[in-house]
C-alpha positions as CSV (number, residue, x, y, z in Angstrom):
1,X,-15.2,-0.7,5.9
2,X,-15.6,2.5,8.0
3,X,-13.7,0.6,10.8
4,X,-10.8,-0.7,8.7
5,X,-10.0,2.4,7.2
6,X,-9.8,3.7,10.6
7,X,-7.3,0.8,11.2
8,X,-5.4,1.7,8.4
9,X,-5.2,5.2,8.8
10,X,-3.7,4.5,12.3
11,X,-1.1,2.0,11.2
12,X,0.1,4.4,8.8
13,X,0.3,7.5,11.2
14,X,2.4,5.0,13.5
15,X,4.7,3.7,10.7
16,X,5.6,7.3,10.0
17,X,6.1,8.5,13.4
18,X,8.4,5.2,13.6
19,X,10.5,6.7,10.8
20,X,9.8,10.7,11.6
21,X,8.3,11.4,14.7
22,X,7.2,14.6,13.7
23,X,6.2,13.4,10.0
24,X,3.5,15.4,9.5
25,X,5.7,18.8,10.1
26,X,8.2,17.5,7.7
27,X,5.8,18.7,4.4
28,X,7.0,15.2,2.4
29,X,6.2,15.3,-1.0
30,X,4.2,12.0,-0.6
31,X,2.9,13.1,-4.5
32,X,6.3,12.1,-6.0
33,X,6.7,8.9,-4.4
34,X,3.1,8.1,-5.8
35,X,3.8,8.7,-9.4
36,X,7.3,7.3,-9.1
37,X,5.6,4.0,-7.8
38,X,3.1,4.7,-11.2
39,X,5.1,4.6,-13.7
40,X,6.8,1.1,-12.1
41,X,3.4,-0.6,-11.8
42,X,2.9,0.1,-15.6
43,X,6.5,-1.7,-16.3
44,X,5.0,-4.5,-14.7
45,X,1.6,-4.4,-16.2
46,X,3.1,-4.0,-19.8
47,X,3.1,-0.9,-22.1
48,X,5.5,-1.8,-24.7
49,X,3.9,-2.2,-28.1
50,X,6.8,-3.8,-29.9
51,X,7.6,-6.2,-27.2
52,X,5.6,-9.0,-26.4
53,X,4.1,-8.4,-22.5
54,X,1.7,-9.7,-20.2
55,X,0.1,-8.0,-17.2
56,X,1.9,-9.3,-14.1
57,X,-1.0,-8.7,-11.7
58,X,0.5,-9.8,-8.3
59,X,3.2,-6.9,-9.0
60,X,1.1,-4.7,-10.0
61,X,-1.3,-5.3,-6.7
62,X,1.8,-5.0,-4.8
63,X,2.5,-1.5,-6.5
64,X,-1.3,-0.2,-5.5
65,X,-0.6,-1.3,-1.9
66,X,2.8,0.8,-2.2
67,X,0.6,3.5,-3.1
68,X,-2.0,3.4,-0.9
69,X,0.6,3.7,2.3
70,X,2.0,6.9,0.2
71,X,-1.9,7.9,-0.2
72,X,-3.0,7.6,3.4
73,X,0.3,9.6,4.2
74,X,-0.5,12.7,2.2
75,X,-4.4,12.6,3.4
76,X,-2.8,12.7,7.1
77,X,-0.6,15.2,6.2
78,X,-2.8,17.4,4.7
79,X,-6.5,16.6,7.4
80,X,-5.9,15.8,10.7
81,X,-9.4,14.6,11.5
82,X,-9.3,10.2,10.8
83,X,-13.0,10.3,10.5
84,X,-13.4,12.6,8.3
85,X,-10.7,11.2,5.8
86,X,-12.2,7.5,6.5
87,X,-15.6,8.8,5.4
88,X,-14.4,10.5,2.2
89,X,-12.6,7.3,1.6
90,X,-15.2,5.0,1.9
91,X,-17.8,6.9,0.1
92,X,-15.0,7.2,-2.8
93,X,-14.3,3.1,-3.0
94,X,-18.2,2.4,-2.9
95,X,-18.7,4.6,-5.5
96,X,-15.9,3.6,-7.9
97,X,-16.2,-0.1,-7.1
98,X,-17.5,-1.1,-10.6
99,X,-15.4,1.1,-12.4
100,X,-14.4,-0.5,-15.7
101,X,-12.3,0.5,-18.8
102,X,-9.0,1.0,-20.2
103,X,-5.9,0.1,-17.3
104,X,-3.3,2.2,-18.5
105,X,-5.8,5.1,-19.1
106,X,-7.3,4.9,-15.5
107,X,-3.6,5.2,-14.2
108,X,-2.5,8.3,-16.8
109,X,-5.3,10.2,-15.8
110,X,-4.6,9.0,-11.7
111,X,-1.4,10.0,-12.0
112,X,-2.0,13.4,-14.4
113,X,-4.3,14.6,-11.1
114,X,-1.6,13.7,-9.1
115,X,1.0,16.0,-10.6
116,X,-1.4,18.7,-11.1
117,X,-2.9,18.2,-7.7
118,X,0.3,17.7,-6.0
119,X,-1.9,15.4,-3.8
120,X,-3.3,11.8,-3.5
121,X,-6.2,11.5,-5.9
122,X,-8.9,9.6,-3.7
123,X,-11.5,8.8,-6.9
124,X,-8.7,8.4,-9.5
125,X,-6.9,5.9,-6.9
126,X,-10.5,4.0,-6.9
127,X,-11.1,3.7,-10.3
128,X,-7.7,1.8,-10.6
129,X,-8.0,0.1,-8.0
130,X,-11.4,-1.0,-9.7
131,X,-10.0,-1.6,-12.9
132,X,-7.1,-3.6,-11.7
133,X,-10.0,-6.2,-10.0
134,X,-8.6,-5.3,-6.5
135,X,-11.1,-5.4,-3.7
136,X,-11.2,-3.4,-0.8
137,X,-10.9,-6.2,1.4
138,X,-7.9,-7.7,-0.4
139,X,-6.8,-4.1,-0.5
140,X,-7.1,-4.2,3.3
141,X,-5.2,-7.7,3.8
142,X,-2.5,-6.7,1.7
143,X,-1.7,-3.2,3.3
144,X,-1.6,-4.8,6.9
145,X,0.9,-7.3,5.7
146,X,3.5,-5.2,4.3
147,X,2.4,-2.2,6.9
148,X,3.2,-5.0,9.4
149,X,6.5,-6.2,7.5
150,X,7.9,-2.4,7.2
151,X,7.6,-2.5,11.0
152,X,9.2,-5.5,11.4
153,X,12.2,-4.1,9.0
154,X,12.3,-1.0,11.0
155,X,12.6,-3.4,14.3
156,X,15.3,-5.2,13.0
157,X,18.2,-3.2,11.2
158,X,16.5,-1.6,8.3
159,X,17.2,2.0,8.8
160,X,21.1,1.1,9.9
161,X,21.5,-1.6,7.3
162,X,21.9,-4.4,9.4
163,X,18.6,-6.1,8.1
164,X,18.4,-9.4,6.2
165,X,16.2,-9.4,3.3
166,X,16.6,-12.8,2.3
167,X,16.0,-15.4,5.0
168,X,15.7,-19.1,4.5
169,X,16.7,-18.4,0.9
170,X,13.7,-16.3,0.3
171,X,13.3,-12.1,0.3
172,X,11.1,-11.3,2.9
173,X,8.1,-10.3,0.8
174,X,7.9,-14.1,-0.6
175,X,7.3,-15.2,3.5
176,X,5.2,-12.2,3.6
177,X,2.6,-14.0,1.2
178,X,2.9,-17.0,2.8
179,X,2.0,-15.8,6.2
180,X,-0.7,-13.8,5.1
181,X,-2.8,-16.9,3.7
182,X,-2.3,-18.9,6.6
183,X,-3.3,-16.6,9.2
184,X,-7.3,-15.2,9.6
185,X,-7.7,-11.5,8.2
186,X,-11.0,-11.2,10.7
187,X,-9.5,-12.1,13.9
188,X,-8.5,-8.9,15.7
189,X,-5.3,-10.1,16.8
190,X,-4.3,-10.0,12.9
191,X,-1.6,-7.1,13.2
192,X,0.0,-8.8,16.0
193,X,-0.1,-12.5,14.3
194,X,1.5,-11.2,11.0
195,X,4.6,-9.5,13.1
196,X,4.9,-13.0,15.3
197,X,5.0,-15.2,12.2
198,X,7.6,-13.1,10.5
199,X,9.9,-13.4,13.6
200,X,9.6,-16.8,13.9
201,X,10.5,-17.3,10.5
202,X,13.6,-14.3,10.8
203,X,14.8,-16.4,13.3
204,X,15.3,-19.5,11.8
205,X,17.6,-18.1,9.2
């Protein structure tokens, strides 16, 4: 775990400098974007008393992984030392990893520290993460691939609006899902393999 957080932490550093070389001079308020991405993982998880909903769980998986790039940002920001934050991190995710209860409470009180802290909450993020069944290593699969895929949007037009979301007929995210079930999470050419099978298929249309 210790190792993949390290991984993480250093994709994230590098997707930032890709956007802001200097990021972490730039004093983002990475706490706003958090709570903003909150309150849209709720809409998909269902809140509505008078309305008929069900929890869409793929979105709201999507919207922690969101989160956890906006998390990883503000730790950065805020403690320069990757070890250090790794450590904190792992200890945090082991301890929380049987956390149970109440969905909607777990995120209220996650995002009330937020807004209060005007930080990432490390335990609050863990106990949703718990609550919302998703394991560190899917957590881990998941933030590659759409790490990976922000690169790859970056790469090709994103920033000057000369992208193509849709390709194939399909918004990138959708190939996104497929790629990352056909390729091998372990192998250590993972980050690399994600980025060549979404070119290939960018390609073609």
């Amino acid at each position: 775990m210790q190792q993949q957080l390290l991984k993480m932490l250093e994709m994230q550093d590098a997707m930032n400098a890709r956007v802001t070389a200097q990021w972490r001079d730039e004093g983002y308020p990475w706490y706003r974007a958090i709570w903003v991405e909150c309150a849209e993982m709720l809409d998909h998880y269902g809140w509505k008393w008078w309305k008929k909903q069900s929890p869409d769980m793929e979105q709201v998986i999507l919207e922690l992984v969101d989160i956890w790039h906006f998390g990883l940002s503000d730790l950065l920001q805020n403690n320069k030392e990757a070890h250090a934050i790794a450590q904190t991190l792992s200890q945090s995710i082991a301890a929380h990893a049987s956390a149970a209860g109440d969905f909607k409470t777990a995120l209220e009180a996650f995002v009330a520290k937020v807004l209060s802290d005007k930080a990432f909450d490390v335990e609050g993020f863990c106990r949703v993460m718990a609550v919302a069944g998703l394991s560190f290593e899917q957590l881990y699969v998941q933030y590659v691939g759409k790490n990976v895929l922000n690169f790859f949007r970056q790469d090709h037009g994103y920033k000057d609006g000369t992208y193509r979301k849709r390709w194939l007929g399909r918004e990138d995210n959708e190939h996104l899902v497929e790629v990352l079930l056909e390729l091998n999470a372990s192998s250590d050419t993972f980050q690399t393999d994600v980025y060549e099978a979404l070119k290939v298929r960018y390609l073609q249309g």
